[in-house]
C-alpha positions as CSV (number, residue, x, y, z in Angstrom):
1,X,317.1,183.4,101.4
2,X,313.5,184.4,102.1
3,X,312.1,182.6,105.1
4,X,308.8,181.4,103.3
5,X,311.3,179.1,100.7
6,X,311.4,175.3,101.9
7,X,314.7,174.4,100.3
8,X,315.6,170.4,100.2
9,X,319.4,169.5,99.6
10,X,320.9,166.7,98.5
11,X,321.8,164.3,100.7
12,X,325.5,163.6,102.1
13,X,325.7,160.0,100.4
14,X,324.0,160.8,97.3
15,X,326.5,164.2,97.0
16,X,329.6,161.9,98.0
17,X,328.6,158.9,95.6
18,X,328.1,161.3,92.7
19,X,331.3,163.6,93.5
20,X,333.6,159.9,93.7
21,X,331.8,158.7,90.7
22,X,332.3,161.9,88.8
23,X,336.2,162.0,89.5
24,X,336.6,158.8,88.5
25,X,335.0,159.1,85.4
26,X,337.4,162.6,84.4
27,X,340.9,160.7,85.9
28,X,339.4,157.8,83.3
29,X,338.6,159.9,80.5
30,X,341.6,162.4,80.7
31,X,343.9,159.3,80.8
32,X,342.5,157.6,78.0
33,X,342.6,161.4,76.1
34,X,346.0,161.6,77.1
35,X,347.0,157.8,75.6
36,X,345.3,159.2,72.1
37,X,347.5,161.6,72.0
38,X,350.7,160.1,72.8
39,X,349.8,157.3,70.3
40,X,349.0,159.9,67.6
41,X,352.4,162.0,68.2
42,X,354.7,158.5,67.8
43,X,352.4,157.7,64.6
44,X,353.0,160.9,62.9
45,X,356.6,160.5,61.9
46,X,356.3,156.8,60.8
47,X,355.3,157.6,57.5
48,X,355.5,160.5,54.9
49,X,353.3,163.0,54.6
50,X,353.1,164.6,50.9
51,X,349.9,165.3,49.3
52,X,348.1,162.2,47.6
53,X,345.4,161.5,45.8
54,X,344.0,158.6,47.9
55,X,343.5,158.6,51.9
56,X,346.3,156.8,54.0
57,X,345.5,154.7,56.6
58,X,347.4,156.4,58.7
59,X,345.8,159.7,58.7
60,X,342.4,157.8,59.1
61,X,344.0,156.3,62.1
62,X,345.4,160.0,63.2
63,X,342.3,161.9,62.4
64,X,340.5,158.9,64.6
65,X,343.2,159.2,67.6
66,X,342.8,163.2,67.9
67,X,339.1,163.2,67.6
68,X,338.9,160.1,70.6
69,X,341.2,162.6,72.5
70,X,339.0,165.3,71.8
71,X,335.4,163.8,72.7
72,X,336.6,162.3,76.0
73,X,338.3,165.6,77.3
74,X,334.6,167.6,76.5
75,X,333.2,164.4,78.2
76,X,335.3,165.6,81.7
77,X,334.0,169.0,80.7
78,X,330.4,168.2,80.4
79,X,330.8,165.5,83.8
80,X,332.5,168.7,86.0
81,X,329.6,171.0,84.8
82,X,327.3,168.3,85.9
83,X,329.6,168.5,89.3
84,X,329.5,171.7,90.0
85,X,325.3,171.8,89.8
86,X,325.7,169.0,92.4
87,X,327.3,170.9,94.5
88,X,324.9,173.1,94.3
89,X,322.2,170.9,95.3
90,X,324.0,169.6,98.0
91,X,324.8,173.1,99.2
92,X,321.8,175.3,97.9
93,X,319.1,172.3,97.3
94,X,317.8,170.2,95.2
95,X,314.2,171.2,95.2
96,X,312.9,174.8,96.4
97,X,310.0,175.9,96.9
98,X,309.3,179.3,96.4
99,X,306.2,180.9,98.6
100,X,303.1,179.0,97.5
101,X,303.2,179.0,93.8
102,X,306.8,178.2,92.8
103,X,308.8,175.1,92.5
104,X,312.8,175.0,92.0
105,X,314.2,172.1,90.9
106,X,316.9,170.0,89.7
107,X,317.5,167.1,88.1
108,X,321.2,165.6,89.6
109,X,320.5,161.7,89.5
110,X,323.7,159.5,88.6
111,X,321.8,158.2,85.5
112,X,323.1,162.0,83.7
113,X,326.2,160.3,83.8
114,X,325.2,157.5,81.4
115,X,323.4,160.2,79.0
116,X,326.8,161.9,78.6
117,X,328.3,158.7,77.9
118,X,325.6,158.1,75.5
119,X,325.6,161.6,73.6
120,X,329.3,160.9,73.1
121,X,329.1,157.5,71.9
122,X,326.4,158.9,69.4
123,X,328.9,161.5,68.4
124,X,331.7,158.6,68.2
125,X,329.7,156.8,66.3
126,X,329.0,159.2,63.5
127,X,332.1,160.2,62.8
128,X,333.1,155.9,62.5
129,X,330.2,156.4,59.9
130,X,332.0,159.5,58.0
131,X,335.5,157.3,58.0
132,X,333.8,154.2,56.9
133,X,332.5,156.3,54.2
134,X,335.8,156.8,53.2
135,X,337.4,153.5,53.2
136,X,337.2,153.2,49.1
137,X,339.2,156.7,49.0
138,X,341.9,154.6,51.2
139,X,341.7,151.2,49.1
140,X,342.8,153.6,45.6
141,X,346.0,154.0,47.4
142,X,346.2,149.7,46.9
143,X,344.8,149.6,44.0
144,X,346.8,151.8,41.8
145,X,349.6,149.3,43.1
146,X,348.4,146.1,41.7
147,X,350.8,143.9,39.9
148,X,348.4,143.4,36.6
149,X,347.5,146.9,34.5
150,X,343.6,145.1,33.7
151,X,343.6,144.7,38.0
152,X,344.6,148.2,38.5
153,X,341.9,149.5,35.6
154,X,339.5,147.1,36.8
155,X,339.6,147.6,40.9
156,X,340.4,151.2,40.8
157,X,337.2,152.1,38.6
158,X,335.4,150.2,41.5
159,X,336.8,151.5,44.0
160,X,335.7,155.3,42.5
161,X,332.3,154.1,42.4
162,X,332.5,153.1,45.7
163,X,334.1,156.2,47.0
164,X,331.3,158.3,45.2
165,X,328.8,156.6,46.9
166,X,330.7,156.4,50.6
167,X,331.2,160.5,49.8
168,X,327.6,160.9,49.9
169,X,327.6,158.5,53.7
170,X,330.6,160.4,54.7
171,X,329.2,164.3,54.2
172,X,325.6,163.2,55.8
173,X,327.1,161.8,59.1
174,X,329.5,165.2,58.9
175,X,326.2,167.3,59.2
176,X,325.0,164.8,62.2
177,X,328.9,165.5,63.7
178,X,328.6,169.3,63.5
179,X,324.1,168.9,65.0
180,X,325.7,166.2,67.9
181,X,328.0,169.1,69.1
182,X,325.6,171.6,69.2
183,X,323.4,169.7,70.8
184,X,326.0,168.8,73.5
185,X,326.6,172.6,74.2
186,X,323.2,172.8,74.7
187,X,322.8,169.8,76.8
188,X,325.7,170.7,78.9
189,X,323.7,173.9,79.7
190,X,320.6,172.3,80.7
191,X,322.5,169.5,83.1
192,X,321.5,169.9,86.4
193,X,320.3,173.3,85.3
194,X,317.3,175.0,88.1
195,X,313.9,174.8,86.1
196,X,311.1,176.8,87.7
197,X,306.9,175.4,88.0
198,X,304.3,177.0,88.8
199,X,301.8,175.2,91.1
200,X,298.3,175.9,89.8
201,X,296.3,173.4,88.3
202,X,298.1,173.5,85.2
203,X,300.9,171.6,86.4
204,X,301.2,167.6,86.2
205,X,302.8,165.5,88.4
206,X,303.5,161.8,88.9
207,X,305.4,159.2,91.5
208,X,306.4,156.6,90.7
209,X,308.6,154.4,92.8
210,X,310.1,157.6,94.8
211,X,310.6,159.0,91.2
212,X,308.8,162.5,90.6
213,X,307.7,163.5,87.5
214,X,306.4,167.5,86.9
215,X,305.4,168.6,83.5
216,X,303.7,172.4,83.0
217,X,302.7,173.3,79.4
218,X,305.5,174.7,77.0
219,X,308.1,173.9,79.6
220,X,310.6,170.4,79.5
221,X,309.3,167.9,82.0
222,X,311.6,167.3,85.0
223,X,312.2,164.0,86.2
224,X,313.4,164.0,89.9
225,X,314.9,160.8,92.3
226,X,313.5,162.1,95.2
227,X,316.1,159.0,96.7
228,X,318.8,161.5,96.2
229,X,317.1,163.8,99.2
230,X,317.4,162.6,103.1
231,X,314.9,160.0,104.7
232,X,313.2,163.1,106.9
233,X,313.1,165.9,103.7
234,X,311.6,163.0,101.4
235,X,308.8,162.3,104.3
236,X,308.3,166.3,105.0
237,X,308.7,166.9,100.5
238,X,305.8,164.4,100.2
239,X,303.5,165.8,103.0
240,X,303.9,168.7,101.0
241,X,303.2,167.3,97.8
242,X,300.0,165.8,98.9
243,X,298.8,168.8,100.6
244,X,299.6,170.3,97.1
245,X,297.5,167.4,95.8
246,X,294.4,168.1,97.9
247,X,294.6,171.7,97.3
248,X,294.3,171.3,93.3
249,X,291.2,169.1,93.9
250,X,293.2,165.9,92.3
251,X,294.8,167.5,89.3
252,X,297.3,164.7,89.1
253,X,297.4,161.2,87.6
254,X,295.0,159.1,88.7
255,X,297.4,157.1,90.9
256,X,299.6,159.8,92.4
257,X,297.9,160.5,95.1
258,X,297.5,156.7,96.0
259,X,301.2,156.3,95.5
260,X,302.1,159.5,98.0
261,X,299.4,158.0,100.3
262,X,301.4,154.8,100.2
263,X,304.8,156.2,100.7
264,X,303.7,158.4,103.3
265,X,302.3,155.9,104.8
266,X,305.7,153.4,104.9
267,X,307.8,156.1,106.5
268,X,305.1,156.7,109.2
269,X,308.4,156.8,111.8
270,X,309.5,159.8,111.0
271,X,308.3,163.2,112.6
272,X,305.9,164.8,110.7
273,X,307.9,168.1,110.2
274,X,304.6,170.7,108.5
C-alpha cells in the first residue's frame, strides 16, 4: 500500500463484538430455517394432494413454512457478506485516506444488522399480505361443504367476491415480493461496500456525537461510527478532519467544526500523532 495512505482499522472489540454477534445471528437463523423445513416435510403427507378448485390450508401453511426457511437462510447470507467486509476493516481499515484528495470508507456499524432484519421482515410481511389475500380462495373449500344448499349458494357467492377482491391484494404485494428481493441483492452489494470522496469543497461533512456524516453530490451519503475505530486513530482521524476543515475555509455545517473542536479537546490525553 502506498506510503502517503493513512489507513484506520477497526478496532479489536468492535471486530470481535460484531464477528460474535454475527455468528449468533446465522446459528439462530439457520436453526429456525432448518425447523421450517422439518415441520414442512412431516406436514406434507398428512393430507392429500389432488388438484382443487379452492386453496388448502395446508399448502398456505406449506408455502408459508418454505418461504420462512428461505428468507432466514438469505438472512445468514446477507449477515456473512456483511462479515466478511468487517474483516476487511479490521484487517484493511475502516477509513482510508488516499494522498490528499481521497477518502475510503466504510460503513460496518452493528446497527446493519437491524436493517437486514428489517428488509426481511418487510419481505415477510408482504408475502403475509399476498396469503391474506387469499384467505376467501381457502374459505370456498368450507363453503361448498355447508349442510344447507341456500348456505352453500349464499356463502360461496361471497366468498368469490371476496376472493376477487383479495386477488387484486394478493398480485400487488407479489410485485412488492419480487421489488423486496431485488432490492436485497442490491443491498447486500452495497453492505459494508468501500465508497470513495473526494475532499474538495464539494464535499459535506457532519459530527455528531462521534457519528460522521460525508455527503458529495450524485454519490449515497456515508454514515460512519467513528466509535468502531481505536481511542488513538479516532483522536489522530479527527486532527485530520479538522485540518481538512480549515483547509476548505469552513465548508462544513455550521457546528462541525465546533463539535471536532470539542472532541478533540476531551481526548486531549492522547499523543497527538500528525
Amino acid at each position: 500500500m502506498p506510503t502517503n495512505n493513512l489507513v484506520f482499522c477497526l478496532s479489536s472489540a468492535s471486530f470481535r463484538r460484531t464477528r460474535l454477534l454475527s455468528w449468533l445471528l446465522v446459528l439462530a437463523s439457520l436453526s429456525l430455517a432448518f425447523a421450517c423445513i422439518v415441520l414442512s416435510v412431516r406436514l406434507w403427507p398428512t393430507y392429500t394432494h389432488v388438484f382443487t378448485p379452492y386453496l388448502k390450508w395446508q399448502d398456505a401453511l406449506m408455502a408459508t413454512l418454505c418461504y420462512l426457511s428461505l428468507i432466514l437462510i438469505g438472512a445468514s447470507v446477507i449477515i456473512m457478506r456483511f462479515y466478511y467486509a468487517v474483516r476487511i476493516g479490521f484487517y484493511q481499515g475502516m477509513i482510508i485516506q488516499k494522498g490528499s484528495s481521497n477518502l475510503v470508507v466504510r460503513d460496518l456499524s452493528s446497527k446493519n444488522l437491524v436493517s437486514i432484519y428489517r428488509a426481511i421482515g418487510t419481505i415477510l410481511s408482504c408475502f403475509i399480505a399476498a396469503l391474506v389475500g387469499l384467505v376467501p380462495v381457502i374459505l370456498l373449500g368450507w363453503t361448498i361443504h355447508l349442510p344447507h344448499p341456500a348456505l352453500v349458494v349464499l356463502c360461496t357467492s361471497g366468498a368469490i367476491l371476496l376472493s376477487l377482491a383479495g386477488l387484486v391484494v394478493t398480485l400487488v404485494a407479489t410485485a412488492f415480493i419480487f421489488i423486496g428481493w431485488m432490492g436485497c441483492i442490491s443491498f447486500c452489494r452495497s453492505l459494508g461496500a468501500p465508497q470513495t470522496y473526494r475532499l474538495d469543497r464539494k464535499t459535506t461533512m457532519r459530527l455528531d456525537d462521534m457519528v460522521l456524516s460525508i455527503s458529495y453530490p450524485h454519490q449515497e451519503e456515508a454514515v460512519l461510527d467513528l466509535h468502531l475505530l481505536e481511542p488513538e486513530d479516532q483522536y489522530h482521524l479527527l486532527s485530520l478532519l479538522y485540518t481538512y476543515y480549515l483547509r476548505t475555509d469552513y465548508s462544513w455545517y455550521s457546528d462541525t467544526g465546533d463539535e471536532i473542536e470539542n472532541v478533540w479537546g476531551e481526548a486531549g490525553h492522547f499523543t497527538m500523532l500528525v
